[in-house]
C-alpha positions as a Markdown table, in Angstrom:
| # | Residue | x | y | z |
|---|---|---|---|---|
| 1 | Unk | -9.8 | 11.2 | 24.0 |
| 2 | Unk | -8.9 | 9.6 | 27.0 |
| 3 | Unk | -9.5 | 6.0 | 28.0 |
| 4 | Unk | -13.1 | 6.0 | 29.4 |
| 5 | Unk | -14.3 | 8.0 | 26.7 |
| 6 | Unk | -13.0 | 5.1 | 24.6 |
| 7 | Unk | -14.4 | 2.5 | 25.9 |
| 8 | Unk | -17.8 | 4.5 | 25.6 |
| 9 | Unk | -17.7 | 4.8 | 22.2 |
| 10 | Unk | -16.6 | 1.4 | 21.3 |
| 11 | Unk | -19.9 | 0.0 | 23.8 |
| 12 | Unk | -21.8 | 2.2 | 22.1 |
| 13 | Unk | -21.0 | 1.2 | 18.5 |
| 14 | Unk | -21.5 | -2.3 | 19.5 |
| 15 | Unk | -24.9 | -3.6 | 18.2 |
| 16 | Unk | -28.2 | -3.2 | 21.0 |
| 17 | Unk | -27.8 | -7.3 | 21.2 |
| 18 | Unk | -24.2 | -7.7 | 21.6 |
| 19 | Unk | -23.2 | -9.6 | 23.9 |
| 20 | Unk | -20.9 | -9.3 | 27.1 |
| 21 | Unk | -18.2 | -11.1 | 25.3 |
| 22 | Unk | -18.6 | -9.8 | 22.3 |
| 23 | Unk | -18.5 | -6.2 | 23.5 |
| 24 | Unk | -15.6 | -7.7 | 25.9 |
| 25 | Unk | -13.5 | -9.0 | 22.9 |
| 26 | Unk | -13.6 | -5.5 | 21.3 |
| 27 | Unk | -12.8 | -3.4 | 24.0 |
| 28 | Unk | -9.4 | -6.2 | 24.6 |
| 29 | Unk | -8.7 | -5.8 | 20.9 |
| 30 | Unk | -9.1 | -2.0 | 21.0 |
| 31 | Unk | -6.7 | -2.0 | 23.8 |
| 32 | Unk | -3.8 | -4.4 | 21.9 |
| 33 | Unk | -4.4 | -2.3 | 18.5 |
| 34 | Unk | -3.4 | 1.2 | 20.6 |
| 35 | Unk | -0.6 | -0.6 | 22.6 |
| 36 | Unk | 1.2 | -1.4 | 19.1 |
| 37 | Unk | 0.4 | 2.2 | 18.3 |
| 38 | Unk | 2.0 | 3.6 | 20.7 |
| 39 | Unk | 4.9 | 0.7 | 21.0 |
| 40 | Unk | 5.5 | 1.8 | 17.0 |
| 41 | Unk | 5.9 | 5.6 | 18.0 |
| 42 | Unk | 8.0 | 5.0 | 20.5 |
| 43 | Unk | 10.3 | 3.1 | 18.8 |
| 44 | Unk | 9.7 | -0.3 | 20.0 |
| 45 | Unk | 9.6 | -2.2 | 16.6 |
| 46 | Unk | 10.9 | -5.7 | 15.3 |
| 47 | Unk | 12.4 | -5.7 | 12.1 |
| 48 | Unk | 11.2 | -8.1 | 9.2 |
| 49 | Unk | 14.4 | -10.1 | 9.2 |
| 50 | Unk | 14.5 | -10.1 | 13.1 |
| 51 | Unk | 11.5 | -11.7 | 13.3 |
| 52 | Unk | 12.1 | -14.4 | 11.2 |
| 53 | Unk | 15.2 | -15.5 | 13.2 |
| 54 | Unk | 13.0 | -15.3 | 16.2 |
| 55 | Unk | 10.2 | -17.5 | 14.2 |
| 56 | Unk | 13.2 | -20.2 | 13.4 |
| 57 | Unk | 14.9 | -20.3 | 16.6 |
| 58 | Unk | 11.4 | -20.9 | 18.0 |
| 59 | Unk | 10.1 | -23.8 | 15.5 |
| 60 | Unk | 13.8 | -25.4 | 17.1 |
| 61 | Unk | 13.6 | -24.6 | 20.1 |
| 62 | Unk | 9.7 | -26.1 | 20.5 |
| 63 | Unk | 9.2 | -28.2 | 17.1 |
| 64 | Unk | 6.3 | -27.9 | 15.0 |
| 65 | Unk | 3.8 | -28.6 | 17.4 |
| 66 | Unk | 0.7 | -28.1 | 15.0 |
């Protein structure tokens, strides 16, 4: 399916009153959801563990800002 046929089935699965965000917002989360698809195939993956040591070095790095 290529790209434009996408994003016609996803506006036409929305709901006769959605809006332009809403419809917006699915079509941006459509996109992220096959980017990580493809980044997985390909390889492009974070380990568990790896992450974590990210997650740590960040919450030192830039505090617990929440």
């Amino acid at each position: 399916m290529t790209t434009k046929e996408r994003i016609k089935e996803i506006i036409d699965n929305q709901p006769d009153d959605a809006t332009y965000e809403e419809i917006f917002r699915e079509l941006a989360f459509s996109g992220m959801v096959e980017r990580c698809l493809k980044d997985a195939r390909e390889g492009r993956v974070v380990s568990n563990e790896e992450m974590g040591k990210r997650i740590r070095l960040w919450q030192i790095c830039f505090g617990n800002q929440t």
